[in-house]
C-alpha positions as CSV (number, residue, x, y, z in Angstrom):
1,X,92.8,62.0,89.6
2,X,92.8,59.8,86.2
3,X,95.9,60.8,84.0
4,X,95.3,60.1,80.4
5,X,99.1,59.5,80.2
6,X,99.1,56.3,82.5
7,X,94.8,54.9,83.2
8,X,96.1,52.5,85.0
9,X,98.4,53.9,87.3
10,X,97.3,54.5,90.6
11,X,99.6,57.7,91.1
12,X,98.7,61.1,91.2
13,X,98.4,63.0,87.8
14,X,100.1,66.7,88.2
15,X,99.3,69.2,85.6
16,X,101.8,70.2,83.1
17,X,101.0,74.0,85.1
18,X,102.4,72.2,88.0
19,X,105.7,71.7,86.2
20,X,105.6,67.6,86.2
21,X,106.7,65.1,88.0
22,X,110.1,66.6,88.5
23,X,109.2,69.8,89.5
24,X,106.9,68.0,91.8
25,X,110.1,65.7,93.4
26,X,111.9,69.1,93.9
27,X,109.2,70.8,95.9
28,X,108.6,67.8,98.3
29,X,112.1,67.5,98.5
30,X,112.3,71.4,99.8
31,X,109.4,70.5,101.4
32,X,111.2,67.3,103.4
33,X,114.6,69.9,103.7
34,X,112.1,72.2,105.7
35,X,111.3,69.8,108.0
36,X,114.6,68.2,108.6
37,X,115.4,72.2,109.2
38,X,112.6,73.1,111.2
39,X,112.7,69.9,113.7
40,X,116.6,70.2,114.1
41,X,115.8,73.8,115.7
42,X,113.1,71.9,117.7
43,X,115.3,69.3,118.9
44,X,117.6,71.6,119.9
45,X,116.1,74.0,121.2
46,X,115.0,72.7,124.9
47,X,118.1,71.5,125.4
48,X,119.9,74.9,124.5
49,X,117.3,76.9,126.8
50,X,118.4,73.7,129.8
51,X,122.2,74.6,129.1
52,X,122.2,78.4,128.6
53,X,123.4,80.1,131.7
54,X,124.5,83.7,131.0
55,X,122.4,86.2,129.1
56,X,124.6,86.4,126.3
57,X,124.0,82.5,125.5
58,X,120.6,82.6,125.8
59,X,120.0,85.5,123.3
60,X,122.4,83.5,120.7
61,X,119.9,80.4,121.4
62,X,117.3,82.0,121.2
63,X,118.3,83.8,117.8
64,X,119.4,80.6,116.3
65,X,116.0,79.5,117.1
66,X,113.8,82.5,115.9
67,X,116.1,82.0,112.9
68,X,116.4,77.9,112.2
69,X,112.6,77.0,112.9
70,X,111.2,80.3,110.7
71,X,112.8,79.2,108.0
72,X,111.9,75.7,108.4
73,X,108.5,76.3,109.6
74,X,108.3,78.7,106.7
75,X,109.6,76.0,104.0
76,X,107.2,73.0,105.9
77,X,103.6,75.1,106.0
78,X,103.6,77.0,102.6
79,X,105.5,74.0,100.6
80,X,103.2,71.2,102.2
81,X,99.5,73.2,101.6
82,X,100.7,73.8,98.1
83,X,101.1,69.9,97.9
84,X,98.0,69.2,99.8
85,X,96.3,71.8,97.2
86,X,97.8,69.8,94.2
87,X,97.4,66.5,95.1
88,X,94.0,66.5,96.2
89,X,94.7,64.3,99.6
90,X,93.3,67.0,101.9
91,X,90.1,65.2,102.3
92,X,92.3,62.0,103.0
93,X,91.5,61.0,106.6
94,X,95.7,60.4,107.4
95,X,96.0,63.7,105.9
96,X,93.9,65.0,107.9
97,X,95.4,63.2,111.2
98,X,99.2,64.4,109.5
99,X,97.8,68.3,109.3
100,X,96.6,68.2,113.1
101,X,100.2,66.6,114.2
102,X,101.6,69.6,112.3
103,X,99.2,71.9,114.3
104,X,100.7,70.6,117.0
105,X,104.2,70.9,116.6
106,X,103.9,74.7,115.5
107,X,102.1,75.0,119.0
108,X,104.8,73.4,120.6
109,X,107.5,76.4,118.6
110,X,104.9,79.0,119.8
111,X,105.4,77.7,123.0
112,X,109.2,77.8,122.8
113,X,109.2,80.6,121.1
114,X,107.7,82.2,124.4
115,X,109.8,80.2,126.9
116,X,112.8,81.7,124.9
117,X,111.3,85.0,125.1
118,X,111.1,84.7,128.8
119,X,114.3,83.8,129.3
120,X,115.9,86.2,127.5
121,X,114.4,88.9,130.2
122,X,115.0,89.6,133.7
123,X,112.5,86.6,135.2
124,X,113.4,84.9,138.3
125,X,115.1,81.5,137.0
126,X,112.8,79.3,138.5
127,X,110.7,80.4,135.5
128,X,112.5,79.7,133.0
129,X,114.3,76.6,133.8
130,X,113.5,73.5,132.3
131,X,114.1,70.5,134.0
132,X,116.5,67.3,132.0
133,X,113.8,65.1,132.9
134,X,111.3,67.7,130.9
135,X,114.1,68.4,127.8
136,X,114.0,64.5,127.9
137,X,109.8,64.7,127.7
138,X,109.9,67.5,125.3
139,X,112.4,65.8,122.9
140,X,110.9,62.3,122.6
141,X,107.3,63.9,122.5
142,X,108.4,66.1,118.9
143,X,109.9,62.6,118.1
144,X,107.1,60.2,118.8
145,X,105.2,63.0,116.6
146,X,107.4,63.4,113.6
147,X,107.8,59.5,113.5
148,X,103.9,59.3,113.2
149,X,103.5,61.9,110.5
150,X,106.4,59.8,108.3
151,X,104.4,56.9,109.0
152,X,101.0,58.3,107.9
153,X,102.8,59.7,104.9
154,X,104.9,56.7,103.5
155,X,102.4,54.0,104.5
156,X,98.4,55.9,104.3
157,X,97.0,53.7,106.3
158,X,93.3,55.3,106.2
């Protein structure tokens, strides 16, 4: 958008409605707090469900999960579509890539969210176990992903 303030400058213009510039910092920097939040429980999280053995460990994981990524997952989604909504990037093709990433890793809490789920129940523990080769996998997938969504953001290459 042109900002009457500054013609020349190729940033963004927020609306005084929006609160400025500063309020604008604050939210992305909530924003980047629930992420930080939200992939520390995702990190975590396949490696807690590898080392949990008894029942009662595997309930705390799993509540420290349910509880860690909700709130960041909470904090990421609504914070980063209002910023998408004010900045006008969504038709931005790396925005577009970043939102499908993000599809992505909230598929991959669903699907955590259910492994948890399962373990947490009387299953046979074949089903439930996870592998260190596949807590290896699953932890450098999330961070191949988060690393491409900071380098779409910080460098917009498209």
């Amino acid at each position: 958008r042109w900002c009457p303030s500054a013609p020349f400058s190729t940033t963004v213009c927020w609306p005084r409605a929006c609160g400025g510039p500063q309020a604008l910092d604050f939210i992305k920097a909530l924003h980047v707090t629930g992420v930080i939040v939200w992939m520390s429980a995702m990190l975590a999280a396949p490696a807690q469900l590898h080392l949990s053995t008894g029942d009662a460990a595997k309930r705390g994981a799993r509540l420290f999960f349910r509880l860690v990524s909700g709130i960041g997952i909470t904090l990421t989604w609504v914070l980063g579509l209002w910023l998408v909504s004010v900045s006008g990037y969504i038709s931005e093709p790396w925005m577009l890539a970043k939102l499908v990433i993000v599809l992505v890793l909230s598929g991959a809490q669903g699907a955590f969210a259910a492994r948890f789920r399962r373990a947490c129940q009387d299953l046979p523990a074949d089903r439930t176990a996870l592998s260190a080769r596949s807590v290896t996998g699953l932890i450098l997938g999330q961070t191949a992903l988060v690393a491409a969504i900071a380098l779409l953001v910080l460098t917009k290459p498209f």
